[in-house]
TIMI-589738 format. One record per residue (C-alpha): x, z, y; residue in one letter. Coordinates in steps of 0.02 Angstrom, whole numbers, plus 50000, padded with zeros to 5 digits. Layout:
<r><east>X</east><up>Z</up><north>Y</north><code>A</code></r>
...
//
This chain:
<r><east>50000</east><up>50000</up><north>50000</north><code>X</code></r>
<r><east>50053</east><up>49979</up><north>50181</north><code>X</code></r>
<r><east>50028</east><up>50136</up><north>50224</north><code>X</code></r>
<r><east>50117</east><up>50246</up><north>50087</north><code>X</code></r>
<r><east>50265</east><up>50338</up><north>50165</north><code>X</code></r>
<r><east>50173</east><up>50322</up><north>50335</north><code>X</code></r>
<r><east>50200</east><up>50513</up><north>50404</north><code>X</code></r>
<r><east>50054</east><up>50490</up><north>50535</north><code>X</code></r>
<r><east>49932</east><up>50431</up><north>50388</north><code>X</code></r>
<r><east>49981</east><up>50571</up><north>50267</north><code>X</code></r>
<r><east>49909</east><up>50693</up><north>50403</north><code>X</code></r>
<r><east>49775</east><up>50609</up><north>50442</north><code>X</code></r>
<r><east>49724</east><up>50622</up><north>50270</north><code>X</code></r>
<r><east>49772</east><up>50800</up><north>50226</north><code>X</code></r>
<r><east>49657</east><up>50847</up><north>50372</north><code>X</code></r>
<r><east>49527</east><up>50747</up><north>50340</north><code>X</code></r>
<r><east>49531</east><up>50801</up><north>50169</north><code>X</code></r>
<r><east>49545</east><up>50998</up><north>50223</north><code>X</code></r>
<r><east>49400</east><up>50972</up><north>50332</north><code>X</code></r>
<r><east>49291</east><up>50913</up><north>50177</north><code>X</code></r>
<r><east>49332</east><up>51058</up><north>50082</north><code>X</code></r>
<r><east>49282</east><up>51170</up><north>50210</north><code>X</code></r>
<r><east>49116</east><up>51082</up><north>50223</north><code>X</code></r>
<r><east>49084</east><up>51111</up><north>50057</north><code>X</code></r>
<r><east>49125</east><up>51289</up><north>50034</north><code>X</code></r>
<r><east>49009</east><up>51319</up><north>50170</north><code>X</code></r>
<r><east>48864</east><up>51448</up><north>50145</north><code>X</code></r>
<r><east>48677</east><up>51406</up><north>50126</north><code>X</code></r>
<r><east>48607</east><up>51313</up><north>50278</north><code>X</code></r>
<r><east>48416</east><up>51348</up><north>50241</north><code>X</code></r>
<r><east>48344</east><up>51511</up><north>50168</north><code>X</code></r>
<r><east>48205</east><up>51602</up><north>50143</north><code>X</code></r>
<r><east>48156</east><up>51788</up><north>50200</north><code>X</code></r>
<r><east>48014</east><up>51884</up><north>50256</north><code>X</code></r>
<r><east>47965</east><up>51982</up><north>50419</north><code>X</code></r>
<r><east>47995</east><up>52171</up><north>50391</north><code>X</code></r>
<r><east>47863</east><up>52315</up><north>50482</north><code>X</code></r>
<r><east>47971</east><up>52330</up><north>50624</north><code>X</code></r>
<r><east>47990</east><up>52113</up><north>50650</north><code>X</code></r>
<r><east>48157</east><up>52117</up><north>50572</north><code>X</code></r>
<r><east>48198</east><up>51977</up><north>50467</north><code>X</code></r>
<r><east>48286</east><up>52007</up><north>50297</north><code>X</code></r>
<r><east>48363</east><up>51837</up><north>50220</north><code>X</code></r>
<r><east>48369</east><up>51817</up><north>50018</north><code>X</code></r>
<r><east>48540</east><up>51784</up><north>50014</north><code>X</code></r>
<r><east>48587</east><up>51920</up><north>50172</north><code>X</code></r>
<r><east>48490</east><up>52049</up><north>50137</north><code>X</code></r>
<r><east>48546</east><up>52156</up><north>50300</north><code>X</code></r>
<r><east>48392</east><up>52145</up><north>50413</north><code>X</code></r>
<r><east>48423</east><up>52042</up><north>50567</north><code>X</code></r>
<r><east>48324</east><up>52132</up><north>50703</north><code>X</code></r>
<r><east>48187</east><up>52048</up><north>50807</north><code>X</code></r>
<r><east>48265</east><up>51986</up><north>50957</north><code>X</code></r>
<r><east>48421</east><up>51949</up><north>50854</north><code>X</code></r>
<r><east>48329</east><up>51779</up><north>50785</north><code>X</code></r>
<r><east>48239</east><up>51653</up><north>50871</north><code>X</code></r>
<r><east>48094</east><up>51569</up><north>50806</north><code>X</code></r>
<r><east>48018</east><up>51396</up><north>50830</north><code>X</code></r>
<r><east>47902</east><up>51374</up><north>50975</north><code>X</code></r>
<r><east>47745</east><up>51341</up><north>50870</north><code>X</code></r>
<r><east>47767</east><up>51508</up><north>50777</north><code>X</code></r>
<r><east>47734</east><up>51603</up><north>50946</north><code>X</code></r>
<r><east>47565</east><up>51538</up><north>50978</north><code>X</code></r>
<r><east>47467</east><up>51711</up><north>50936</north><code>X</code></r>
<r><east>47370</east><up>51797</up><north>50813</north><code>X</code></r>
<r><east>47229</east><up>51712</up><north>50722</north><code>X</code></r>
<r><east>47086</east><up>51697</up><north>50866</north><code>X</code></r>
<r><east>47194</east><up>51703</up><north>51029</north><code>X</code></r>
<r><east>47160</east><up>51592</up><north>51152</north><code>X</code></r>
<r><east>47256</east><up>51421</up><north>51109</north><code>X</code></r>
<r><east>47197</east><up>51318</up><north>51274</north><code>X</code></r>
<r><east>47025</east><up>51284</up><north>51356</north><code>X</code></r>
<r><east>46940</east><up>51130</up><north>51373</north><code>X</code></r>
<r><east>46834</east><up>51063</up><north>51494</north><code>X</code></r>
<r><east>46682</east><up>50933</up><north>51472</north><code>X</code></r>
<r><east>46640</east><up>50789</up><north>51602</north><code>X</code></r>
<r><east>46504</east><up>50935</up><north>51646</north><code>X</code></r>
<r><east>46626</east><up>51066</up><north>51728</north><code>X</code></r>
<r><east>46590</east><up>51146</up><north>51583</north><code>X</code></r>
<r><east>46732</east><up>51250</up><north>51469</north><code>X</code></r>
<r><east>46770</east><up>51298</up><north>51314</north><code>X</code></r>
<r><east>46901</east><up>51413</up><north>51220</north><code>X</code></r>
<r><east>47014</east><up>51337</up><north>51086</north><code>X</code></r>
<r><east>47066</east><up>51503</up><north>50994</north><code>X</code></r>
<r><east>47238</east><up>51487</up><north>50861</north><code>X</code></r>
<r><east>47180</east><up>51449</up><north>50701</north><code>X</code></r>
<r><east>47250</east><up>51538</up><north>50535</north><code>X</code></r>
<r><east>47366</east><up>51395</up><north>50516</north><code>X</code></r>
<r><east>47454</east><up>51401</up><north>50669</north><code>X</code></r>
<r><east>47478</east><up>51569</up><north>50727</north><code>X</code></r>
<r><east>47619</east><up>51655</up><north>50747</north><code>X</code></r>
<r><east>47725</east><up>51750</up><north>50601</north><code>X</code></r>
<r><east>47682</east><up>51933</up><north>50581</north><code>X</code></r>
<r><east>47729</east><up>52063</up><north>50454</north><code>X</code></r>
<r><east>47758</east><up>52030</up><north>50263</north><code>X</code></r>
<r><east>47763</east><up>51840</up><north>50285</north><code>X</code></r>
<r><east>47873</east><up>51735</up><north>50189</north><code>X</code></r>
<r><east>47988</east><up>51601</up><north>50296</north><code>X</code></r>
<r><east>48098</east><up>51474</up><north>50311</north><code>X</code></r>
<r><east>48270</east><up>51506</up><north>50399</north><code>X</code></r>
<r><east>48399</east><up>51409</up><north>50451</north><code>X</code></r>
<r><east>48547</east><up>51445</up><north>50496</north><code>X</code></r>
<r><east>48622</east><up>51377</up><north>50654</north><code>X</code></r>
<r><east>48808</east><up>51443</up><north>50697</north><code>X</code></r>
<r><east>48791</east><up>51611</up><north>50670</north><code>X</code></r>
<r><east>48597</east><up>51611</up><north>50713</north><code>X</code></r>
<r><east>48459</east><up>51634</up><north>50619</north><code>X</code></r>
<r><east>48288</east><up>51499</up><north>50673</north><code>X</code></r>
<r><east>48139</east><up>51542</up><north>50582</north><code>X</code></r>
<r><east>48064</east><up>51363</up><north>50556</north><code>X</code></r>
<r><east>47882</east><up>51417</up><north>50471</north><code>X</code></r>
<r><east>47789</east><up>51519</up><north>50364</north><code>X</code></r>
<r><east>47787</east><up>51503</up><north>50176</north><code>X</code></r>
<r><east>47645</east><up>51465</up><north>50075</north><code>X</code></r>
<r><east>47602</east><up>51478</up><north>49902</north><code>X</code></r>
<r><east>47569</east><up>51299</up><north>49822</north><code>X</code></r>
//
């Protein structure tokens, strides 16, 4: 080959090839855990509960409790109506199962777990 002997494409290659084997020695990217009493979350795989506050969580699992208002609508009429948060989009609460990712060193809840 061309390049054999080439000092510049040797380290090219042992860094590209260190930087593969890092990749895949990395830990889980997606987990699962569930929302403890106090809205800590405790990971399968890390099971040292990350306190709330200490997470973030998508946007559409921070839409309220089952019946909150959602939004209001308004006919041609003037007249208005409240949208309340349905079951299957409010927000997480206590015992639920989720999905976490983890970002850097953060955990995102992505959604709630449910069974099949």
């Amino acid at each position: 080959m061309a390049y054999e002997g080439n000092p510049g494409t040797n380290r090219l290659a042992n860094v590209l090839t260190g930087r593969m084997r890092k990749e895949n020695e990395s830990p889980l990217v997606l987990d699962f855990g569930e929302i403890g009493a106090d809205g800590s979350l405790t990971m399968d795989t890390y099971p040292v509960p990350i306190p709330k506050g200490a997470y973030s969580v998508l946007r559409q699992l921070t839409l309220g409790p089952t019946g909150a208002e959602l939004t209001k609508t308004m006919a041609a009429d003037g007249h208005t109506h409240m949208v309340e948060v349905p079951e299957i989009m409010r927000s997480i609460g206590v015992g639920d199962r989720v999905l976490v990712a983890r970002v850097q060193n953060r955990a995102v809840v992505l959604d709630i777990i449910k069974s099949s």
